[in-house]
LUMVEXGU-370405 format. One record per residue: residue number from 0; residue in three letters; chain; x negated, y negated, z of N, C-alpha, C in turn. Coordinates in steps of 0.001 Angstrom, whole numbers, always signed. Atoms other than C-alpha are relative to their C-alpha. Example, Ala and Ser with C-alpha at 12.3 -4.5 7.8 and 13.67 -1.06 7.14 Angstrom:
<nodes>
(node 0 "ALA" "A" (-890 +1190 +0) (-12300 +4500 +7800) (-900 -1200 +0)) (node 1 "SER" "A" (+820 +1190 -60) (-13670 +1060 +7140) (+770 -1090 +730)) 
</nodes>
This chain:
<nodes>
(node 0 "UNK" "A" (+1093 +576 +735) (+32671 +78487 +1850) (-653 +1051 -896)) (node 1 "UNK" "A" (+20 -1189 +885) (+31476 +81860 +858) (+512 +369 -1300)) (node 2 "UNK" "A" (-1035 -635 +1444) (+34477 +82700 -1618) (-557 -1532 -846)) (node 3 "UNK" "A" (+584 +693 +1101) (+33828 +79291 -3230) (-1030 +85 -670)) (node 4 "UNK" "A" (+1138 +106 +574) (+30327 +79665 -3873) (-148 +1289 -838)) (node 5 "UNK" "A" (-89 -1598 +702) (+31540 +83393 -5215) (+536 -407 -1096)) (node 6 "UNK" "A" (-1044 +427 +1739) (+34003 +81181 -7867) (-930 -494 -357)) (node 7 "UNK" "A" (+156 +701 +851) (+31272 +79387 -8505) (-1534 +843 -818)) (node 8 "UNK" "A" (+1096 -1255 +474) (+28928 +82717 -9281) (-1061 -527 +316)) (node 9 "UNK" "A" (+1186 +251 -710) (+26453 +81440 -6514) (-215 +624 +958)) (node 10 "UNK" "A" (+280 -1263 -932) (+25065 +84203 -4475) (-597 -1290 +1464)) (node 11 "UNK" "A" (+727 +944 -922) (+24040 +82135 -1000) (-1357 +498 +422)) (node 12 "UNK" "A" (+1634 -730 -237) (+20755 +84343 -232) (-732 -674 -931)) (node 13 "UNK" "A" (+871 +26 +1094) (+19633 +83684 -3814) (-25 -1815 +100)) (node 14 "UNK" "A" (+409 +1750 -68) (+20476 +79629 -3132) (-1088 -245 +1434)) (node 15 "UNK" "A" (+722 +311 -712) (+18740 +79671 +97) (-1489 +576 -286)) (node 16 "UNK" "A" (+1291 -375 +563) (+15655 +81331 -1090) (-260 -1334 -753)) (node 17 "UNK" "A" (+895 +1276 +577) (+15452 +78801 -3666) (-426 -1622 +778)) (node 18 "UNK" "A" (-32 +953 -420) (+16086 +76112 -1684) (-1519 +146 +746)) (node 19 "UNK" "A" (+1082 -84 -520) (+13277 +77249 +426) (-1128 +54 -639)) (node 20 "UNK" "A" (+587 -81 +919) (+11340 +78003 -2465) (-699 -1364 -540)) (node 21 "UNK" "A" (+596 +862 +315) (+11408 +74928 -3811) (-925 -1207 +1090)) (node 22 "UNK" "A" (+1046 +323 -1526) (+9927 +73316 +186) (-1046 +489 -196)) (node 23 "UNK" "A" (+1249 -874 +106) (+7368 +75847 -144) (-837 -477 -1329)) (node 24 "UNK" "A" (+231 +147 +947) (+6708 +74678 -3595) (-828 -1619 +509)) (node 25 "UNK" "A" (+80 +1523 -534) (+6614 +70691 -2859) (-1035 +4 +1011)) (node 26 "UNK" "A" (+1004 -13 -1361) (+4501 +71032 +410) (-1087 +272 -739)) (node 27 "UNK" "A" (+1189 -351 +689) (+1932 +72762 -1518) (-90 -750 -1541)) (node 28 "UNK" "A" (+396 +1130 +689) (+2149 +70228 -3964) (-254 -1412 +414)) (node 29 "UNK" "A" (+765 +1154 -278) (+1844 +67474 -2381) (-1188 +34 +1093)) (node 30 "UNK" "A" (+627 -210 -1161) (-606 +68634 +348) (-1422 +734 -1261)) (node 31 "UNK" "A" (+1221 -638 +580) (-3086 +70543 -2260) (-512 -952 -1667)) (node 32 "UNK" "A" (+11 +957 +1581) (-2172 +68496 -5945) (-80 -2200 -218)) (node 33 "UNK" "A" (-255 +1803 +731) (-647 +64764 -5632) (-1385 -505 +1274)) (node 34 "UNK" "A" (+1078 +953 -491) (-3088 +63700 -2546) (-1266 -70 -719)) (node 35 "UNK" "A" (+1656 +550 +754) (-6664 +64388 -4268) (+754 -858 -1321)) (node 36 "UNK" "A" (-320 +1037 +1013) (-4519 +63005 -7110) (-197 -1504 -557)) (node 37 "UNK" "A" (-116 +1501 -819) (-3634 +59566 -5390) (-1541 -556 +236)) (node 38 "UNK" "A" (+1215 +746 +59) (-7199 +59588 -4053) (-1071 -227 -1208)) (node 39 "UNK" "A" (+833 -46 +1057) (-8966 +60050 -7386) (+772 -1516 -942)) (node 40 "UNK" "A" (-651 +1487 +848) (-6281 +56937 -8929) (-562 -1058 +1153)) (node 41 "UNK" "A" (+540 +1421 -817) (-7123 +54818 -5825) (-1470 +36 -282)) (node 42 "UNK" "A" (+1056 +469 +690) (-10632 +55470 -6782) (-895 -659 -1138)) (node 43 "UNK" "A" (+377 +275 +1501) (-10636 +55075 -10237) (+691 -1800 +166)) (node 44 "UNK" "A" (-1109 +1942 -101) (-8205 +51454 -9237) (-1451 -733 +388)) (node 45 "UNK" "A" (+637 +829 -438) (-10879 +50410 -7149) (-1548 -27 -1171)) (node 46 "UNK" "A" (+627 +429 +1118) (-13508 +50814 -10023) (+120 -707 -1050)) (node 47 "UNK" "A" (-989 +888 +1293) (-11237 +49019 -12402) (-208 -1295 +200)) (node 48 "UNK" "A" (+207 +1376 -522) (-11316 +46132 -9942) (-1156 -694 +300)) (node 49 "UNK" "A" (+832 +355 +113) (-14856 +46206 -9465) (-837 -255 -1278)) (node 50 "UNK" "A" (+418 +475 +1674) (-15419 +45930 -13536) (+808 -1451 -221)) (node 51 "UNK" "A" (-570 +1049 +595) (-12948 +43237 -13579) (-874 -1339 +616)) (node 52 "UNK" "A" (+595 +574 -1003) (-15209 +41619 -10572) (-1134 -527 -1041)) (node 53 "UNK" "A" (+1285 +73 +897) (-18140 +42068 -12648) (+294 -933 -1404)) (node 54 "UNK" "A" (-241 +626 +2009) (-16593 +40827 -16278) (+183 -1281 +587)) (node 55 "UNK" "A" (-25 +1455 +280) (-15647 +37647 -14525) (-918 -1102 +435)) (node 56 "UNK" "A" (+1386 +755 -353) (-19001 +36856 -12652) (-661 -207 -1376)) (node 57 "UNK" "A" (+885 +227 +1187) (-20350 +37644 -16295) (+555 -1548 -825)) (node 58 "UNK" "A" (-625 +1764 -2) (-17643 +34780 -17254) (-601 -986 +385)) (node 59 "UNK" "A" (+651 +1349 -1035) (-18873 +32452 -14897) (-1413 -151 -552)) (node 60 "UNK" "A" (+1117 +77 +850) (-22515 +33114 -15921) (+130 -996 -1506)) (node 61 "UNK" "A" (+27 +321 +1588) (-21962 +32781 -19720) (+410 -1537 -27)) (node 62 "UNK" "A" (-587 +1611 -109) (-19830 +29145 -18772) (-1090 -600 +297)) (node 63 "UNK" "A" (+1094 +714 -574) (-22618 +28235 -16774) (-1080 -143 -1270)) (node 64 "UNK" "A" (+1031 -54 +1097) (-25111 +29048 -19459) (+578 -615 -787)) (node 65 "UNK" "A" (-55 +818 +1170) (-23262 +27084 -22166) (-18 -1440 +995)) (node 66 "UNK" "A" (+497 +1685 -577) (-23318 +23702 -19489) (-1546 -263 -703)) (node 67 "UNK" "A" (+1703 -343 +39) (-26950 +24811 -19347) (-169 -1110 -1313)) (node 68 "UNK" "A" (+573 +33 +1122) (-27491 +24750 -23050) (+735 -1453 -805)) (node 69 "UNK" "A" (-783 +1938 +485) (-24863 +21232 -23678) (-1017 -714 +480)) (node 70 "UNK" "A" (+598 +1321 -732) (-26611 +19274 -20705) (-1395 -13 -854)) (node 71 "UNK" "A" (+1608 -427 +828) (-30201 +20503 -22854) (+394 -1099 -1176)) (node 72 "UNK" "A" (-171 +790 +964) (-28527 +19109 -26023) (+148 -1598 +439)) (node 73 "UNK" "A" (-99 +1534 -709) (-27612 +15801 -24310) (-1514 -377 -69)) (node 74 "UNK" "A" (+1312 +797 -345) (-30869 +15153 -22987) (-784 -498 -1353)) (node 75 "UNK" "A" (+877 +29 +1444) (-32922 +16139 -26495) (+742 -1087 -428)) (node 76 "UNK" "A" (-661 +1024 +1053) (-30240 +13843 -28409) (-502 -1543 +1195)) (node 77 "UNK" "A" (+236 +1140 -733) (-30942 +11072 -25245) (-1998 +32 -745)) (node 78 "UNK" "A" (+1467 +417 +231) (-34943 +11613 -26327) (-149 -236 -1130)) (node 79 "UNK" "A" (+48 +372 +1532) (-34403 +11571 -29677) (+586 -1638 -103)) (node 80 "UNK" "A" (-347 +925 +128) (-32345 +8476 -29488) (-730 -1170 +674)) (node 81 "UNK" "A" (+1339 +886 -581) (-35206 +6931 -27046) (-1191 -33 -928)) (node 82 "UNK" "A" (+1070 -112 +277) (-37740 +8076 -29250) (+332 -551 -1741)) (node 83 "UNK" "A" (-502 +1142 +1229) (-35640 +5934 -32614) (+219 -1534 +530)) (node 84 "UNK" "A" (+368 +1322 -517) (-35311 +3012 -30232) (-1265 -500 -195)) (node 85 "UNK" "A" (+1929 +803 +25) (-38919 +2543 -29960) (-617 -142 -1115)) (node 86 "UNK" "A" (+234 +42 +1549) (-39409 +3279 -33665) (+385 -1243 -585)) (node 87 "UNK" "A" (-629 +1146 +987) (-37339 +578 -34762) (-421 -1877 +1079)) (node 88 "UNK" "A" (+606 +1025 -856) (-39014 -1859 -32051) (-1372 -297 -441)) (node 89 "UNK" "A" (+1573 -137 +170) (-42585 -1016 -33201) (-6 -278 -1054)) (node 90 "UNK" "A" (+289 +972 +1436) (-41464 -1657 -36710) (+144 -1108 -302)) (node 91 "UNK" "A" (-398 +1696 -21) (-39796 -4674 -36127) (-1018 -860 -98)) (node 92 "UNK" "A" (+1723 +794 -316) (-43382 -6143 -34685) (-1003 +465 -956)) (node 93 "UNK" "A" (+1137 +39 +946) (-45476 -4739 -37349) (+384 -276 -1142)) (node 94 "UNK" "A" (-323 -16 +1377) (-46040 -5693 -40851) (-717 +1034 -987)) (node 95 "UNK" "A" (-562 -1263 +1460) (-45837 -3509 -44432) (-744 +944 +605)) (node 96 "UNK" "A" (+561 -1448 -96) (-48984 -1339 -43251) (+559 +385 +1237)) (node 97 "UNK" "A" (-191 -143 -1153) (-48207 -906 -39669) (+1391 +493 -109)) (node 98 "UNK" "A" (-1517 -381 -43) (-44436 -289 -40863) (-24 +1607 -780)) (node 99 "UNK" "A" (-460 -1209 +784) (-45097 +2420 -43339) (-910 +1110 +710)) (node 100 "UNK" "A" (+44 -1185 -416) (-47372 +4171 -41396) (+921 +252 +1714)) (node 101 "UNK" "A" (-1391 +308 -1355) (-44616 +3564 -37902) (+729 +1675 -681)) (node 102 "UNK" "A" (-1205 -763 +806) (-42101 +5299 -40271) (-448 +1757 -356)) (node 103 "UNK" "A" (+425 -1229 -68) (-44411 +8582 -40883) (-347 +484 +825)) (node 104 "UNK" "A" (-151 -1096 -1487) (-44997 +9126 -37086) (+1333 +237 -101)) (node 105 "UNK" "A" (-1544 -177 -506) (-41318 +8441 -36623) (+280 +1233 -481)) (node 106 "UNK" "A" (-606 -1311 +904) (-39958 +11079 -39307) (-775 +1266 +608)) (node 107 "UNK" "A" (+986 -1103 -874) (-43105 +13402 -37802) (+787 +613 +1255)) (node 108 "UNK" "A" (+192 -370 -1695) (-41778 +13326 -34346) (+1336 +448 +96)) (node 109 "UNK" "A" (-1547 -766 -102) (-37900 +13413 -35287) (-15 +1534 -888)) (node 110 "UNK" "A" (-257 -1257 +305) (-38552 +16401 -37254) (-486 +1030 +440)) (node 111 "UNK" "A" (+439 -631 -1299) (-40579 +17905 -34785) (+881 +204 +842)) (node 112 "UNK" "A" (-628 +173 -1051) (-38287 +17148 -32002) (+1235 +999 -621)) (node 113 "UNK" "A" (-853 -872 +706) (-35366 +18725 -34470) (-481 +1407 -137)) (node 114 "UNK" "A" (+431 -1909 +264) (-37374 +22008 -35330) (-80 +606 +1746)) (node 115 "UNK" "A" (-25 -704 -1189) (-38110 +22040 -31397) (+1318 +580 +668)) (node 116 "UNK" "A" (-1187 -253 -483) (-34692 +21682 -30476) (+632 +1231 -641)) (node 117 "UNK" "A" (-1083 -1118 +730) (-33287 +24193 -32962) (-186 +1321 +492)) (node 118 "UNK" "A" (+280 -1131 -703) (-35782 +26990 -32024) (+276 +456 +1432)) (node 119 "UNK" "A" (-633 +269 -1213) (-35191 +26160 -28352) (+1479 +897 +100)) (node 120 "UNK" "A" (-1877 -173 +81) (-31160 +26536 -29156) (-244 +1140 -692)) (node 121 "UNK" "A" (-570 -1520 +413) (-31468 +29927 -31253) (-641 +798 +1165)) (node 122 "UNK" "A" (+534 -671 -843) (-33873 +31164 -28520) (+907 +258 +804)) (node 123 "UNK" "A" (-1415 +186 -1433) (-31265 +30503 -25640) (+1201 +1027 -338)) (node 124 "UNK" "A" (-809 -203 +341) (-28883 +31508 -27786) (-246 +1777 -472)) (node 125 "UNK" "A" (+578 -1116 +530) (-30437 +34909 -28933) (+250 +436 +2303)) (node 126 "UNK" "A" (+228 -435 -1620) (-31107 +35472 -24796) (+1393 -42 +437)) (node 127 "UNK" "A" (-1833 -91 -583) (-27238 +34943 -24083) (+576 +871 -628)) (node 128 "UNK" "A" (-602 -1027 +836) (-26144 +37486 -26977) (-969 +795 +496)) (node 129 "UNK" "A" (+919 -841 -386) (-29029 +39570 -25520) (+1009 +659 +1594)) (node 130 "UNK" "A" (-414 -138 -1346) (-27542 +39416 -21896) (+809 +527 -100)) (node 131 "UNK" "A" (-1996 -401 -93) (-23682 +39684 -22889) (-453 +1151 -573)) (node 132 "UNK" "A" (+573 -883 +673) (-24793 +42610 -24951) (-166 +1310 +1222)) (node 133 "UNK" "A" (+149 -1064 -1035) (-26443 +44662 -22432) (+975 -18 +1139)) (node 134 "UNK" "A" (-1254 +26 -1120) (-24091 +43591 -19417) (+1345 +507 -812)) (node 135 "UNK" "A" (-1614 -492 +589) (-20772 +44160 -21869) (-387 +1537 -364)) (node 136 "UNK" "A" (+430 -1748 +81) (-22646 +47663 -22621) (-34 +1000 +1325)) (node 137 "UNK" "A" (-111 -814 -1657) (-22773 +48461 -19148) (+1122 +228 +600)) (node 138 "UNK" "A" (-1328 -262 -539) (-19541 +47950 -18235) (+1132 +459 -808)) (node 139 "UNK" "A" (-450 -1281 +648) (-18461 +49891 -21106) (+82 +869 +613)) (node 140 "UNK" "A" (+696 -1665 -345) (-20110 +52931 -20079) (+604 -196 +1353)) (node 141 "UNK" "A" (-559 +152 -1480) (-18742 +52156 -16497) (+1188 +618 -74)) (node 142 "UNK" "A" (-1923 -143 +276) (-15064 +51825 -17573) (-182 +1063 -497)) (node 143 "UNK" "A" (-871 -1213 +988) (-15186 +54323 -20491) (-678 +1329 +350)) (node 144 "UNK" "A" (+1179 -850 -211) (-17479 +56812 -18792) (+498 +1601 +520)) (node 145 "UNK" "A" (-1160 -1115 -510) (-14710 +59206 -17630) (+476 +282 -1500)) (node 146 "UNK" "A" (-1109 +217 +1664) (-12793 +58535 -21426) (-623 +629 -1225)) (node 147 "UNK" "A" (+200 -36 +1794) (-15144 +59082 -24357) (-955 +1299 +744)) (node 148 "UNK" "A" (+721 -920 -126) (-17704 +61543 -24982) (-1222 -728 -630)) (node 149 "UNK" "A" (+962 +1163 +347) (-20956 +60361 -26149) (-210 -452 -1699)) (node 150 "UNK" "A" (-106 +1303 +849) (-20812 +59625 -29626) (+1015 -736 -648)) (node 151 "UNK" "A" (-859 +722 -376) (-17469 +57841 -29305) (-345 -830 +484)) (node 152 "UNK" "A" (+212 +1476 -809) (-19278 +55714 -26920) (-1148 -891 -923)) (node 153 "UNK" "A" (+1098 +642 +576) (-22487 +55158 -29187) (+1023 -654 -1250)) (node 154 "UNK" "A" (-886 +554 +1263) (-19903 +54567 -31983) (+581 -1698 +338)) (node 155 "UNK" "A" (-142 +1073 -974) (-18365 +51729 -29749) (-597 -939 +282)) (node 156 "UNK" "A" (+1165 +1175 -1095) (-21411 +50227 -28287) (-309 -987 -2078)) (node 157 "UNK" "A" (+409 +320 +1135) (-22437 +50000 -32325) (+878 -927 -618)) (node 158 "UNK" "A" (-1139 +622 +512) (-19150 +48381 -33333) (-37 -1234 +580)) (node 159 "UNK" "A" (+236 +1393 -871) (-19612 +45819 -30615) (-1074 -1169 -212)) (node 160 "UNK" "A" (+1060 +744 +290) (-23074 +44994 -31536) (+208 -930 -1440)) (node 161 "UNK" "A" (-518 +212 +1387) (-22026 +44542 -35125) (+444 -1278 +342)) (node 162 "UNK" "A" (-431 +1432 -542) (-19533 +41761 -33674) (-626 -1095 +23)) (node 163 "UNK" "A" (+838 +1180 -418) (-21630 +39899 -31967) (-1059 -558 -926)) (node 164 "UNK" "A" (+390 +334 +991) (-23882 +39590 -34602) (-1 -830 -1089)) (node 165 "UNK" "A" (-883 +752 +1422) (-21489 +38137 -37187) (+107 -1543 +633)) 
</nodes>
């Protein structure tokens, strides 16, 4: 075995050293390098999973909040459409004066009821881009908080806002 490993200009000391070498090597890599490694990826995993936790409660929220803000529209359009029933009942029974002034509450109350509803709906709607906003900013900075440096992240947060905006 010797003479072969002499044809094949392999000293056996100098292979068993390495061989050992490289044991000695490995052990102290995986015992000093890949475990904190492993535990710093299983940590960083399990933060990953608790942002994804978070983004889809914020999901759920935001769904919920647009029912919210439909079942709202429903109703208003049900009061509005109660509050043109009775209009066109009250004119029916009155005559010319009683009709024309009917017709200037009516228009009064539907354009009331319209300006209420609208402000209502940008309000809501301003408070939900408010929410997603700060919550999607948070879990930026969560996720990317290891990744960027800070004005990479302000650059980011700014780009986002922009978005939402449009």
């Amino acid at each position: 075995m010797n003479e072969l490993l002499n044809q094949f200009g392999i000293q056996a000391h100098v292979l068993i050293g390495q061989i050992l070498l490289f044991f000695i090597v490995f052990f102290v890599l995986k015992r000093y390098v890949f475990g904190p490694v492993l535990q710093r990826l299983e940590a960083r995993r399990g933060t990953i999973e608790k942002s994804l936790e978070q983004a889809k409660e914020l999901e759920n929220k935001t769904r919920n909040l647009q029912q919210q803000i439909d079942q709202q529209l429903a109703e208003a359009k049900l009061q509005a459409d109660r509050i043109i029933q009775d209009a066109k009942q009250i004119g029916e029974q009155a005559r010319n004066e009683i009709l024309i002034r009917t017709n200037k509450e009516i228009t009064a109350m539907l354009e009331k009821g319209r300006l209420d509803i609208a402000r209502e709906k940008e309000t809501m709607m301003q408070d939900i881009k408010k929410y997603i906003t700060q919550t999607s900013v948070e879990i930026v900075k969560k996720i990317l908080a290891e990744k960027l440096d800070e004005d990479t992240s302000q650059k980011l947060i700014t780009e986002s806002l922009e978005e939402l905006h449009r």
